[in-house]
C-alpha positions as CSV (number, residue, x, y, z in Angstrom):
1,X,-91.3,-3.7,-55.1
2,X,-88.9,-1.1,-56.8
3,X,-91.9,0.9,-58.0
4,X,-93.1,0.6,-54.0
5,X,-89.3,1.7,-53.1
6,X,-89.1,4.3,-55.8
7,X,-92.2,6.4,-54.9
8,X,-92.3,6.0,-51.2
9,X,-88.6,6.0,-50.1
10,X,-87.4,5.0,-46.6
11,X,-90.8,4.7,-45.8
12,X,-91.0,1.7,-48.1
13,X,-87.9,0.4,-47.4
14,X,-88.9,0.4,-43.4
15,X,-92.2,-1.2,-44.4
16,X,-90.3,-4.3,-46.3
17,X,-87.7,-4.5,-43.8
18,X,-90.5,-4.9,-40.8
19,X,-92.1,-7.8,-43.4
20,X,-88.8,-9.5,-44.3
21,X,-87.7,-9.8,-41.0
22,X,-91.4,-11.1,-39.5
23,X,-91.7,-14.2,-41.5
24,X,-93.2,-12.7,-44.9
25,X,-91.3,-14.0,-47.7
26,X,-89.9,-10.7,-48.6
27,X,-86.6,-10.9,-50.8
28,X,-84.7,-8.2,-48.6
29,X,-81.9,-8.3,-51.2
30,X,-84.2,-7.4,-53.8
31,X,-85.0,-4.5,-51.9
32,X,-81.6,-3.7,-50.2
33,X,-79.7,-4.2,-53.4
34,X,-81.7,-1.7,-55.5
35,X,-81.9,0.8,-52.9
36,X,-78.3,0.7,-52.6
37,X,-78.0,1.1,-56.5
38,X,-80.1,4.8,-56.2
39,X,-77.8,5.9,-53.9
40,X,-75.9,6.3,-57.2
41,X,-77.1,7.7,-60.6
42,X,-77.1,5.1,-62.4
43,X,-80.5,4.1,-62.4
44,X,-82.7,7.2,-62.4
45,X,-80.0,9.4,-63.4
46,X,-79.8,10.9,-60.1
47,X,-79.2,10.4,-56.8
48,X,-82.1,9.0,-54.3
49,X,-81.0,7.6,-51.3
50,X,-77.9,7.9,-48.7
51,X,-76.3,4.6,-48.3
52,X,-76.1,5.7,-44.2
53,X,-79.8,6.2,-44.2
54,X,-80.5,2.9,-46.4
55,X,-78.1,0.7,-43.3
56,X,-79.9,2.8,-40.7
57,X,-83.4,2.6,-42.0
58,X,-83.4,-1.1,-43.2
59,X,-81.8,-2.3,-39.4
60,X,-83.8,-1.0,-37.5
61,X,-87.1,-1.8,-39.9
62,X,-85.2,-5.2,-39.7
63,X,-85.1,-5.1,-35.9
64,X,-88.8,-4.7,-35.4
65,X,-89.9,-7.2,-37.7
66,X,-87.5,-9.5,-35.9
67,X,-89.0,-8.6,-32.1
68,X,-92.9,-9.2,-33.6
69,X,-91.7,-12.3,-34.6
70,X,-90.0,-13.3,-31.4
71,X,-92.8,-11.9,-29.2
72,X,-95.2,-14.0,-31.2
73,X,-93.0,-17.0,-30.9
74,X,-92.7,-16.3,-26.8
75,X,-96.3,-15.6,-26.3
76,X,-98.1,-18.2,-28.5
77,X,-95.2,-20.8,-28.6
78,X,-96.2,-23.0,-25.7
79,X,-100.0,-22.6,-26.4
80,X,-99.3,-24.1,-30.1
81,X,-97.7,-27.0,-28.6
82,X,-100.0,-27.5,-26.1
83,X,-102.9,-27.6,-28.1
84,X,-101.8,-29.2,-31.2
85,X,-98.2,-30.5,-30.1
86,X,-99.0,-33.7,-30.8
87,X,-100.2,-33.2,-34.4
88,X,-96.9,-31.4,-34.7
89,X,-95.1,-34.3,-33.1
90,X,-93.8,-31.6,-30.4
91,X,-94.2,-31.6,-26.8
92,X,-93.8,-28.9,-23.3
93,X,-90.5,-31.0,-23.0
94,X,-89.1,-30.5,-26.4
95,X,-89.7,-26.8,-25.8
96,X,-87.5,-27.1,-22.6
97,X,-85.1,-28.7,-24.5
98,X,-84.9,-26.0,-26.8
99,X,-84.5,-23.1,-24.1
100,X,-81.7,-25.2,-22.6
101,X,-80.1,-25.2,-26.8
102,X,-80.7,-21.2,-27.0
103,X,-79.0,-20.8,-23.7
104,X,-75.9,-22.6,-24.9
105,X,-75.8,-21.3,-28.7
106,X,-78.7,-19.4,-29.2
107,X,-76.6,-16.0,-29.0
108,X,-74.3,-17.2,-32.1
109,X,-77.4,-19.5,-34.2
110,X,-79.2,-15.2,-34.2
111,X,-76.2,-13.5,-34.6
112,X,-75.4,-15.4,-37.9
113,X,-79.2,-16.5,-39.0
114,X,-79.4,-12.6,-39.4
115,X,-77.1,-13.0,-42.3
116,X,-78.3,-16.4,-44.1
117,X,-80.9,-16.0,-46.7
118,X,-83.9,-17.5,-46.0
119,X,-82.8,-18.4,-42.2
120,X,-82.8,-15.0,-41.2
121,X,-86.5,-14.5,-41.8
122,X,-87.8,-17.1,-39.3
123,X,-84.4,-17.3,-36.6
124,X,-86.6,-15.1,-34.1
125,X,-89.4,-17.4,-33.9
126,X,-87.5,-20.4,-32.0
127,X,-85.2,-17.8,-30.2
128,X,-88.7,-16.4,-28.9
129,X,-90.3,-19.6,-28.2
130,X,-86.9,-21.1,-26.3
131,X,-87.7,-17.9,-24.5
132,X,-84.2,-15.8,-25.2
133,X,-83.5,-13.2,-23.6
134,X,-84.8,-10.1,-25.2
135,X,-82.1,-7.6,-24.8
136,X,-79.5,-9.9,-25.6
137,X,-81.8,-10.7,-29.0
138,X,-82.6,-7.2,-29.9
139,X,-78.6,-6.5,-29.5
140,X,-77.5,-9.4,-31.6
141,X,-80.3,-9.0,-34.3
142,X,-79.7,-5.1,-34.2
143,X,-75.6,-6.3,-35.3
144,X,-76.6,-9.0,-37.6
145,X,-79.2,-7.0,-39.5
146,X,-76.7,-4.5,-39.8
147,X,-74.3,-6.1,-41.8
148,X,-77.0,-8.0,-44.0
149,X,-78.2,-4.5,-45.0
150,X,-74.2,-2.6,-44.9
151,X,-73.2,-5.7,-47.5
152,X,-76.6,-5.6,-49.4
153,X,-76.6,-2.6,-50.0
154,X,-73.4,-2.0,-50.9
155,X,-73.1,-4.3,-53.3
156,X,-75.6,-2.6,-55.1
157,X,-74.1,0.5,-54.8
158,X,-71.0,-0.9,-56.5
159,X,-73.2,-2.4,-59.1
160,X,-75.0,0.3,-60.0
161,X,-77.5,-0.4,-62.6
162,X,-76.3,-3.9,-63.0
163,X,-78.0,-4.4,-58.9
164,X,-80.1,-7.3,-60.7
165,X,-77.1,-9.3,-61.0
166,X,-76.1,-8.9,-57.7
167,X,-79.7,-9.1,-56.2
168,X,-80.0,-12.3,-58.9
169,X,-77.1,-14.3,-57.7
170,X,-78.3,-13.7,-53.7
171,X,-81.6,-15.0,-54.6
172,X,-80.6,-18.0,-56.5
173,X,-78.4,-18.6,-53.2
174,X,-81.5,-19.3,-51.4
175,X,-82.9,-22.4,-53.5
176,X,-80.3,-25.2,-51.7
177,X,-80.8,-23.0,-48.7
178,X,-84.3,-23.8,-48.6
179,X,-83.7,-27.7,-49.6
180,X,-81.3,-27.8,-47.0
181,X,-84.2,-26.5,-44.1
182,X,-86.7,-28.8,-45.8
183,X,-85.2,-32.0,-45.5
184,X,-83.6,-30.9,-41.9
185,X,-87.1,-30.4,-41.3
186,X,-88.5,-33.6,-42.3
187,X,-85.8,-35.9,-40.9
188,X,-86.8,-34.1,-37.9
189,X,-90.2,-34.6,-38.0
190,X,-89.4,-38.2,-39.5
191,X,-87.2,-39.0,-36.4
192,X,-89.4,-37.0,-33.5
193,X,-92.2,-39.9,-35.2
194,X,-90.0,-42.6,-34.9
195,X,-89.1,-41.5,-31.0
196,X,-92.8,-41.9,-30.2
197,X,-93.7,-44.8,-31.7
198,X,-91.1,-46.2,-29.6
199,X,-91.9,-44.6,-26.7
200,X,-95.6,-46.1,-27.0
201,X,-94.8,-49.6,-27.8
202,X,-92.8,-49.6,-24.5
């Protein structure tokens, strides 16, 4: 990745901004925090990048990823459940459900999944499928994605060449992060299960 970043510039740093943000499991501080660091000297021994153009570059890189994501949620979302819903334990009616969720806190669940590590590469998914408005998400994802990269970034500007720390200590953030989804996700799944097996022995 820092070779990748290193020969190609902002065009890399759009390319892994547009992954990062569309479900790949890109680590965006890996690649925000080092570009941050060459807009010093401390790594190449001259200057590479302009912190502006870093923000600018990686948010709106950020900001498509996020609407192929959400477009792929809204388009496909429904047909997934319908098809293999109830291998998935999911049905048209928890989808409603969720729209009715994203209507009440859907603005506030993007705005701040933008800046939660492992979260923010999957929040436009559900906001897609619960069928969010799309101006409302590009505007929220646009502000979120902007103070991911701003704070990234930054920090690795400060650090200079010591980025990895900072870079280190975000990605170790993202271990109990991802615990924490799993097991939300399986005492979902493990609930959802035992709502229809109660539902069928009625």
């Amino acid at each position: 990745m820092q070779s990748f970043i290193t020969h190609y510039g902002y065009f890399a740093l759009f390319v892994l901004s547009v992954l990062s943000s569309a479900c790949i499991p890109i680590p965006s501080e890996v690649a925000y925090g080092f570009a941050g660091a060459l807009c010093t000297a401390a790594v190449t021994g001259h200057v590479r990048f302009s912190l502006w153009a870093v923000i600018v570059v990686g948010t709106i890189g950020s900001l498509a990823g996020a609407v192929i994501a959400y477009e792929v949620g809204r388009s496909a979302g429904r047909t997934i459940v319908e098809r293999w819903g109830k291998w998935l334990l999911l049905s048209s009616k928890d989808l409603d459900r969720a729209e009715s969720w994203f209507e009440r806190y859907g603005s506030a669940s993007v705005l701040l999944g933008r800046v939660i590590p492992v979260v923010r590469s999957f929040i436009s998914v559900p906001a897609g499928m619960a069928e969010m408005n799309r101006a409302r998400f590009a505007v929220l994802t646009t502000i979120g994605s902007a103070v991911w990269v701003a704070l990234i970034a930054g920090l690795g500007y400060a650090a200079g060449s010591n980025w990895k720390h900072v870079s280190g200590d975000f990605h170790a953030s993202e271990y109990p992060i991802i615990a924490v989804v799993v097991l939300g996700l399986a005492y979902g799944l493990w609930h959802r299960w035992r709502t229809v097996q109660r539902e069928n022995a009625r």
